[in-house]
C-alpha positions, 0 to 999 in steps of 0.5 A: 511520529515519536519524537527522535529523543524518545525512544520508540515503544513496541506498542508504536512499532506493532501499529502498522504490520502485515499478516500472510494468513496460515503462510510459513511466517503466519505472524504479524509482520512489522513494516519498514515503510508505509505511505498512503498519497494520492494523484490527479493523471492528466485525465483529470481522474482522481486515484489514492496510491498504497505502498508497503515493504514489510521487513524481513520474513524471518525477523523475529525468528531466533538468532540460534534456531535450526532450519527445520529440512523441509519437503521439495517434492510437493508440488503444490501452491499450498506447499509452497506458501508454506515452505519457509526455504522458499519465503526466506529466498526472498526476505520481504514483501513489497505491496505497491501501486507506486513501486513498479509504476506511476499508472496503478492505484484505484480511482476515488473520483473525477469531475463527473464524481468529485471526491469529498475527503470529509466523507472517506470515514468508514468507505469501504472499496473493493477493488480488482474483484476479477483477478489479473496476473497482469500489472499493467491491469491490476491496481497493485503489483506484489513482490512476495516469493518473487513478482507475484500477483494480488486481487480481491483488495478489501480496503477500509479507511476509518478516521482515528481521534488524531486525525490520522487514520486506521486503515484495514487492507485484505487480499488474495495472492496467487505465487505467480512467480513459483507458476500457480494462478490461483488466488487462494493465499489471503494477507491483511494489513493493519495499519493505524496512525496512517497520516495522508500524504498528499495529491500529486499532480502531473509535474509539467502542470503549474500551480494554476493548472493544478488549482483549476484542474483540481477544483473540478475533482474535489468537493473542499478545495478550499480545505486544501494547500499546496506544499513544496515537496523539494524546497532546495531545488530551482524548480520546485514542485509541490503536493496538495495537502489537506489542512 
């Protein structure tokens, strides 16, 4: 992160954006959020967790540009990925498996496939090949031209020099919202300098039983601490963070 008394380069602002392919906005989006974390559910599964917000659909549009009149009578998904009156009516995406819901994400590991961080350089996971227009079945939800749906992910993680990472994410979208079903529209986020944030675990478990219970799921546990993640409450509790 720059530091605060710096001033913040363009180069630094366009690391992290995300691009909706041949959309009424087909130029890279800046982010205002990113965060990539992890979880350990009670089930003693393992998932990484995405969230997105991307800033306004129309942010780097002129201050004094004319709204082009655009026509309604087309019914079509196409159309409708490419009317800008539409995409405005909404002003941001937001692409998550954390936003809407603590059970989204995608699974890296368990006790029977023990996850070994220092091999996640180059992996490449494909998830929700069979696309849902259910959330409760998709590994991530989308608010798009309304609540959407999203499949196809295509999700690479490559570790840059810094330790951080650069990660890839394609998709297929279906404006779900506007009554399409099909997933025919594609985003590609790019984002690099992605730092880790973190395993959660349940918040009734203490740190015994979080050290016990993710033994089992890690390959290096030895390489991990865990953090307080609100040190001004009486009750704290904490993240496992990789040293």
């Amino acid at each position: 992160m720059a530091n605060s008394s710096q001033p913040i380069t363009f180069e630094q602002i366009m690391t992290q954006t995300i691009t909706f392919i041949d959309s009424a906005y087909p130029e890279p989006h800046n982010l205002r959020e990113f965060v990539w974390s992890g979880r350990l559910d009670d089930q003693g599964k393992l998932w990484f967790d995405l969230h997105l917000i991307s800033k306004d659909y129309y942010a780097n549009e002129p201050d004094d540009i004319e709204d082009e009149e655009e026509e309604d009578d087309e019914y079509t998904s196409l159309a409708y990925w490419q009317a800008k009156d539409l995409w405005n009516n909404y002003h941001k995406c937001i692409l998550s498996s954390t936003y809407w819901s603590d059970e989204q994400g995608f699974l890296v590991g368990d006790a029977n496939n023990p996850f070994d961080f220092s091999a996640l350089n180059g992996t490449i996971f494909h998830i929700d090949a069979e696309p849902s227009l259910e959330d409760e079945e998709s590994a991530f939800s989308i608010y798009l031209a309304g609540h959407d749906a999203c499949a196809n992910h295509k999700i690479s993680f490559n570790q840059q020099s810094d330790e951080k990472f650069h990660i890839l994410w394609q998709g297929d979208i279906a404006l779900f919202y506007s009554g399409f079903t099909e997933f025919i529209h594609q985003f590609k986020a790019d984002l690099n300098d992605v730092a880790f944030d973190g395993f959660y675990f349940p918040k009734d478990w203490d740190l015994d039983k979080a050290i016990v219970e993710f033994k089992k799921v890690l390959t290096d546990f030895e390489n991990y601490e865990f953090v307080v993640i609100n040190p001004k409450h009486h009750f704290p509790q904490y993240k496992l963070m990789r040293i």
